[in-house]
Structures are given as C-alpha cells and as structure tokens.
N, CA, C and O atoms as a DFTB+ gen file, in Angstrom:
368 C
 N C O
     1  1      -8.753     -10.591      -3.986
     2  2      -8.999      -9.285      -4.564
     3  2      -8.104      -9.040      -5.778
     4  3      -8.656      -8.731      -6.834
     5  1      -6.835      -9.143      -5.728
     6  2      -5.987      -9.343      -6.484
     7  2      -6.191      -9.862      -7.682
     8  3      -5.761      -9.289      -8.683
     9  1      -6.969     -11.178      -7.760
    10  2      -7.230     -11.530      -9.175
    11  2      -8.446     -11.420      -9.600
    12  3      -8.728     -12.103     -10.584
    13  1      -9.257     -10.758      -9.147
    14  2     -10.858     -10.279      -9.387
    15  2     -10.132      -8.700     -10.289
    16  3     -10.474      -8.493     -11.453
    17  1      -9.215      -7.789      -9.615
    18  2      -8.655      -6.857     -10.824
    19  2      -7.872      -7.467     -11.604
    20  3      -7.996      -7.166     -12.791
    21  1      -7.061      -8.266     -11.330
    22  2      -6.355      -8.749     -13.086
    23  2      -7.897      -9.150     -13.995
    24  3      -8.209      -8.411     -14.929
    25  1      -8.540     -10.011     -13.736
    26  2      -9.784     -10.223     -14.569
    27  2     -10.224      -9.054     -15.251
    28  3     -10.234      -8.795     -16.454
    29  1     -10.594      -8.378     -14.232
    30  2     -11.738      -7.338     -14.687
    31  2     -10.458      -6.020     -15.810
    32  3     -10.730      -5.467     -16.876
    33  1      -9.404      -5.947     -15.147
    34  2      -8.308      -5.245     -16.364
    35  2      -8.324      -6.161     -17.596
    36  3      -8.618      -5.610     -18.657
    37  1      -8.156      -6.970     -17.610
    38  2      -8.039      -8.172     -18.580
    39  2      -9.079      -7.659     -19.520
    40  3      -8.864      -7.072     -20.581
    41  1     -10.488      -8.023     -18.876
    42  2     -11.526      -7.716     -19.901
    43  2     -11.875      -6.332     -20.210
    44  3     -12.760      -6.090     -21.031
    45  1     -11.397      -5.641     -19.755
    46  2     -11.713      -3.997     -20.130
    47  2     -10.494      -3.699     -21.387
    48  3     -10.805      -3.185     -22.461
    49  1      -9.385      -4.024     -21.118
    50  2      -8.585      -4.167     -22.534
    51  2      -8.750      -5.080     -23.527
    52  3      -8.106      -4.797     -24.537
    53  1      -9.457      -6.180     -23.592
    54  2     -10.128      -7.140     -24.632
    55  2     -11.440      -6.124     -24.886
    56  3     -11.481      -6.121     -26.116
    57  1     -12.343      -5.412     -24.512
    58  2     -13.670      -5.169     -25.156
    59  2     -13.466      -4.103     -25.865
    60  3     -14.096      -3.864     -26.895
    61  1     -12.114      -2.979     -25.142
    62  2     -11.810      -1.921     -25.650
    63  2     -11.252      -1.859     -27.048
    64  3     -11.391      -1.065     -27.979
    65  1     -10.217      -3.557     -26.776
    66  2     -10.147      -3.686     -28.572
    67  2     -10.327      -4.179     -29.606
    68  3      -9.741      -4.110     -30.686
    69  1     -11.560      -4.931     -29.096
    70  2     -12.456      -5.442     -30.157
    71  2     -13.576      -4.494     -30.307
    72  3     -14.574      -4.842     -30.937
    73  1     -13.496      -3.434     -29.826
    74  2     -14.751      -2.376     -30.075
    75  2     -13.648      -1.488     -31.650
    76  3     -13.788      -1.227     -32.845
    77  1     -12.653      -1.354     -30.581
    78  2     -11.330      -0.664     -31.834
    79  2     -11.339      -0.945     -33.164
    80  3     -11.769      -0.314     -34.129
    81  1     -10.646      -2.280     -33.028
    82  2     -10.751      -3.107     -34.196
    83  2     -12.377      -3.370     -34.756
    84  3     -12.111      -4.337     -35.470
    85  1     -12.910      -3.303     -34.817
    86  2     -14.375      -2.972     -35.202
    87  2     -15.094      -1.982     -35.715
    88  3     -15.821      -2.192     -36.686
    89  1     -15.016      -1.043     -35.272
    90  2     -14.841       0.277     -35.061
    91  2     -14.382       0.662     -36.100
    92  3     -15.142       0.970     -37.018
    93  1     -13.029       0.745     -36.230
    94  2     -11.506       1.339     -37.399
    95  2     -11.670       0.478     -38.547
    96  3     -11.350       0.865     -39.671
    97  1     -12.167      -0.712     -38.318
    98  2     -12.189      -1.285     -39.703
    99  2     -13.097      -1.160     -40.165
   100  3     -12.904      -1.086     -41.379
   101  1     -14.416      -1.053     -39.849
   102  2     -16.316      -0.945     -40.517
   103  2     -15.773       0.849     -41.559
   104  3     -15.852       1.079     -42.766
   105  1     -15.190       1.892     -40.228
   106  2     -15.954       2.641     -40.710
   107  2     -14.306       2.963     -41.804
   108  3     -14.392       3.874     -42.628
   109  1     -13.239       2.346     -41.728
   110  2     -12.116       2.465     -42.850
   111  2     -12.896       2.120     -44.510
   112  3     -12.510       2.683     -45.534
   113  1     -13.965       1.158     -44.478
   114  2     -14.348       0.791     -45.984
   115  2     -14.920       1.940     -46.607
   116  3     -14.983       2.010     -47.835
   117  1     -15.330       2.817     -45.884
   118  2     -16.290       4.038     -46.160
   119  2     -15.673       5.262     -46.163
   120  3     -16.265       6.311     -45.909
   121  1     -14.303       5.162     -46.488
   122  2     -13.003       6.146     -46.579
   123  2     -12.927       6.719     -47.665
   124  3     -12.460       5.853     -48.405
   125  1     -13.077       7.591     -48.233
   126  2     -12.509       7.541     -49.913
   127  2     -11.105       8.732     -49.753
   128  3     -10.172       8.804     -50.552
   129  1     -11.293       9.638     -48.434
   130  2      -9.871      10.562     -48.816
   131  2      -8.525       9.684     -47.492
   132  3      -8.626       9.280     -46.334
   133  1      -7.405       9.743     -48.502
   134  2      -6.267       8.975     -48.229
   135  2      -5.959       9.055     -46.558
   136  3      -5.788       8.089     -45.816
   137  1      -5.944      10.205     -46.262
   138  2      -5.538      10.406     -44.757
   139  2      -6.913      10.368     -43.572
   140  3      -6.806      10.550     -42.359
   141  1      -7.810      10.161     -44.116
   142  2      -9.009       9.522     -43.068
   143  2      -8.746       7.806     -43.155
   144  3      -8.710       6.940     -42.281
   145  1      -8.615       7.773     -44.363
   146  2      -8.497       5.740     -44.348
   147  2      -7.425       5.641     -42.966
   148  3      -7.663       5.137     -41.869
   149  1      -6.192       6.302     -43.447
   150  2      -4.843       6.088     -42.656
   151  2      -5.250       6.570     -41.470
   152  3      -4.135       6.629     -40.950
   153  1      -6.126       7.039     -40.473
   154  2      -6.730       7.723     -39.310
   155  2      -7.128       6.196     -38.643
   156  3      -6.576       5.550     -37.753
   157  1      -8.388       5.904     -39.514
   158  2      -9.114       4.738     -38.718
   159  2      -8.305       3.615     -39.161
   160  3      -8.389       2.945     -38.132
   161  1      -7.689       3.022     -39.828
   162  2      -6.812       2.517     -39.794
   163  2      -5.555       2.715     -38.267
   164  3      -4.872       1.824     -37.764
   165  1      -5.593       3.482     -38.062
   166  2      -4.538       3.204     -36.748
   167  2      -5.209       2.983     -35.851
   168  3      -4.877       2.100     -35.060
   169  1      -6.551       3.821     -35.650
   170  2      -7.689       2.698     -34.880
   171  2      -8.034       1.684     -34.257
   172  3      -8.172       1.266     -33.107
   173  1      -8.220       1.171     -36.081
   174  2      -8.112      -0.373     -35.502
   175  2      -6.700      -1.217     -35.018
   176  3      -6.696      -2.335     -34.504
   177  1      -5.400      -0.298     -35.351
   178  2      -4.337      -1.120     -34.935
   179  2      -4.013      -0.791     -33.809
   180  3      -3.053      -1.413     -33.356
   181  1      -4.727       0.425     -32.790
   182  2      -4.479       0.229     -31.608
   183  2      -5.675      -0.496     -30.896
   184  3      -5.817      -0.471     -29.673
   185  1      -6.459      -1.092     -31.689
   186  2      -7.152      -2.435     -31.030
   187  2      -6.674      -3.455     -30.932
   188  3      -7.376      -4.247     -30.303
   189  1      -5.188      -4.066     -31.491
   190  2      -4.574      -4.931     -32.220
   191  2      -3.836      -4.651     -30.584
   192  3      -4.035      -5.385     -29.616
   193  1      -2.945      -3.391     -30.584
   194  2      -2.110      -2.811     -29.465
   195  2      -2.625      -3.405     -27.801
   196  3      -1.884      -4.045     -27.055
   197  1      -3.947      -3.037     -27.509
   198  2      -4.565      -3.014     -26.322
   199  2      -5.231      -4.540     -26.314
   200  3      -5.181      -5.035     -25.188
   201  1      -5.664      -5.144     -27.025
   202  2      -5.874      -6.540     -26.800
   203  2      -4.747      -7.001     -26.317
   204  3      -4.829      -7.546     -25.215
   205  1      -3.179      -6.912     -27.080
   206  2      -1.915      -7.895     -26.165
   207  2      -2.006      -7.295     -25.116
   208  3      -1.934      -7.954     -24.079
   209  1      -2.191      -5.867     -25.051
   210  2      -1.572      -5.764     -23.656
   211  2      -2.514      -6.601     -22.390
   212  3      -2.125      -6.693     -21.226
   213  1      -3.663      -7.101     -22.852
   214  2      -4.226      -7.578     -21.499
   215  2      -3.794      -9.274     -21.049
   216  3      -4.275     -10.010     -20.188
   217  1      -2.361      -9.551     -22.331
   218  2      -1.958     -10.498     -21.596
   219  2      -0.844     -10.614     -20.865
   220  3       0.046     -10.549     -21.712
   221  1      -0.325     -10.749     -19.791
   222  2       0.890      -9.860     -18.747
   223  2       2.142     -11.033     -18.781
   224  3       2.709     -11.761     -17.966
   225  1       2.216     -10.689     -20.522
   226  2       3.823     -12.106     -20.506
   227  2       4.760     -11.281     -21.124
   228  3       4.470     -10.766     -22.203
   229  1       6.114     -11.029     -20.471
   230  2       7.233     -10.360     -20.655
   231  2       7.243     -10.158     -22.301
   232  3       6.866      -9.158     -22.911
   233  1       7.772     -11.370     -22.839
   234  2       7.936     -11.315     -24.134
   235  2       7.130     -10.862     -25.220
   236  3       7.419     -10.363     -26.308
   237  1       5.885     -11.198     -24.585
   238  2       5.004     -10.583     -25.393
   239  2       4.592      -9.008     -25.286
   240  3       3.867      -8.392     -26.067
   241  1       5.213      -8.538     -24.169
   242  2       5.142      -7.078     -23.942
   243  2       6.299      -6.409     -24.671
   244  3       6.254      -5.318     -25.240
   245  1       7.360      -7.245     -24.565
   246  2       8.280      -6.312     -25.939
   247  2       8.138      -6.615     -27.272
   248  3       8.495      -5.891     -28.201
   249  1       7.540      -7.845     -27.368
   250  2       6.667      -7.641     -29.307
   251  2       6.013      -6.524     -29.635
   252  3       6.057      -5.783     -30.617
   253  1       5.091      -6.533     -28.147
   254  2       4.001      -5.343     -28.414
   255  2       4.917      -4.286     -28.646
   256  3       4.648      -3.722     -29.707
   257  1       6.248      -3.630     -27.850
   258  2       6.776      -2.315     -28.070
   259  2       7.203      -1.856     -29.245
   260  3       7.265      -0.718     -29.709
   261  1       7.532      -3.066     -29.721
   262  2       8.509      -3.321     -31.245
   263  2       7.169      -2.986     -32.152
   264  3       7.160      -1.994     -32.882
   265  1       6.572      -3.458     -32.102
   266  2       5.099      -3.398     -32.776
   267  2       4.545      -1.666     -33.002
   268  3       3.985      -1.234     -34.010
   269  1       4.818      -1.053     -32.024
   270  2       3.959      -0.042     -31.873
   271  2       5.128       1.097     -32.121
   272  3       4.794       2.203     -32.544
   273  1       6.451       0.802     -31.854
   274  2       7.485       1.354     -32.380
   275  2       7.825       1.472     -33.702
   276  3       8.504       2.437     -34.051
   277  1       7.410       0.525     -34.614
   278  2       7.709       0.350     -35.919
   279  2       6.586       0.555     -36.647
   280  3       6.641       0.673     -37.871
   281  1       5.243       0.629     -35.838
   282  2       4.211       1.152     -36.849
   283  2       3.947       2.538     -36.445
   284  3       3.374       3.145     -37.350
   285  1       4.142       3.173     -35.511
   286  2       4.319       4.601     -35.507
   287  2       5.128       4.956     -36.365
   288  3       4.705       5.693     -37.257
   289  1       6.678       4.509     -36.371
   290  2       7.282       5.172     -37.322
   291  2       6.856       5.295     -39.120
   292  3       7.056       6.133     -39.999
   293  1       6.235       4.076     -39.045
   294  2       6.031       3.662     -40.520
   295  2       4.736       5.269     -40.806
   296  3       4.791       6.195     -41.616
   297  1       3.729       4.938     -39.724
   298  2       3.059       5.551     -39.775
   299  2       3.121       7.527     -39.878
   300  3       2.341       8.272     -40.471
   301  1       4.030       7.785     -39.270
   302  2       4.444       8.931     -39.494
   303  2       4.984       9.253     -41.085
   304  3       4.467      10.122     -41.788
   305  1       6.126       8.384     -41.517
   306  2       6.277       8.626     -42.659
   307  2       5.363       8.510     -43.792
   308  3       5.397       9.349     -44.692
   309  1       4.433       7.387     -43.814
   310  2       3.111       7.952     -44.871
   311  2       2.805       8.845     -44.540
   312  3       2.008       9.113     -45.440
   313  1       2.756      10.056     -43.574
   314  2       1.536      11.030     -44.002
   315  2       2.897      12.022     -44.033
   316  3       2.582      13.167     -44.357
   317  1       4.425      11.841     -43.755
   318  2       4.710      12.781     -44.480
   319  2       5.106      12.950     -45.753
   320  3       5.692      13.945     -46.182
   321  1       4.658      11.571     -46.635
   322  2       4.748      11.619     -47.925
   323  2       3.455      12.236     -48.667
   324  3       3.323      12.661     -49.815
   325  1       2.891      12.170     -47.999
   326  2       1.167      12.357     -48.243
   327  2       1.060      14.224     -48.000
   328  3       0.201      14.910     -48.554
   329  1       1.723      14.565     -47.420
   330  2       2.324      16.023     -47.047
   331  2       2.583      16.923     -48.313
   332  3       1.976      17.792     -48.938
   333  1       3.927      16.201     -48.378
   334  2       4.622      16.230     -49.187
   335  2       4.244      16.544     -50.192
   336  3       4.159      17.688     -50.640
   337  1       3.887      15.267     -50.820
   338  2       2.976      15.398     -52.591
   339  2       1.669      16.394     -52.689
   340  3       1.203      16.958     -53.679
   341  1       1.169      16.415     -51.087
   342  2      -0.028      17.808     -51.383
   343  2       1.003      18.908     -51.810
   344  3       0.883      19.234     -52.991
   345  1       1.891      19.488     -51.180
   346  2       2.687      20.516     -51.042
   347  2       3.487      20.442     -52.047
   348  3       4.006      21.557     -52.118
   349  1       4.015      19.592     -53.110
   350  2       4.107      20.040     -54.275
   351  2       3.659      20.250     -55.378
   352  3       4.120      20.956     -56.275
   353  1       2.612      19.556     -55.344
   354  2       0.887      19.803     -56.049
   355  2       0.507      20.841     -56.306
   356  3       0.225      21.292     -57.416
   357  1       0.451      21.436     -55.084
   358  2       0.293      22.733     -54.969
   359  2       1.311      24.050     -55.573
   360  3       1.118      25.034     -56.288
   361  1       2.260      23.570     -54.987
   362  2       3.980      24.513     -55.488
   363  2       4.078      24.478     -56.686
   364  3       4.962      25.292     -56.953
   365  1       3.656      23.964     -57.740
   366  2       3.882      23.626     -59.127
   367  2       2.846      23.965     -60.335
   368  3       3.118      23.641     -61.491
C-alpha cells in the first residue's frame, strides 16, 4: 500500500507541474503589461518547485528550499521596484 501512494503522490506532483510549467509559460508570451508577465512567470516556476518535490532525496529537498527562498525574495523585490517607479511616475 505504501508504495502504490508514493507512486500515485509522485505522479500527481509531476502532472501538476508540467501542467504549471505549460501553463505559465504559453500564456507568459501573450503578456505585454510588466506585472502579468512576472505573475505567470512564477507559475511556471512553481512548476519547476512541485516537480522536485516529487522526488523524496534530502539534498535535493534543501536545493528546492534555497530555490524557492531566493526566488521569492528576488521576486518580491521586482515588483517593489515596479511599485516604486509607478509611484513616482505618478508623484512627479
């Protein structure tokens, strides 16, 4: 029983992120305002996210953290530059 659910977890986080990654990238080409690109764009990188996780190896579970730690952050700071430059755009 045991490994009939690792399988079936396995493949529910592989379809989930190749639907992601699929998904975030088709409809990213068809972006033209800055902070929708940057939307489906994270999209597809939490298809990137949920594919490792369906493989259950230590090391590769703290790449993944580092991974998702450092593109959140990254990710936060583009849109508060993107903020930003609306809001002085505007102020000026």
């Amino acid at each position: 029983f045991y490994n009939i659910f690792i399988y079936n977890y396995n493949f529910i986080f592989i379809f989930c992120g190749l639907f992601s990654l699929l998904f975030g990238s088709i409809v990213t080409l068809f972006q033209t305002k800055i902070k929708k690109l940057l939307a489906y764009s994270s999209i597809s990188n939490i298809g990137f996210f949920s594919i490792f996780l369906s493989f259950p190896i230590l090391e590769l579970s703290i790449n993944i953290l580092l991974y998702f730690v450092v593109y959140s952050f990254l990710l936060l700071n583009i849109f508060a530059v993107i903020i930003s430059i609306r809001y002085f755009q505007n102020n000026i």
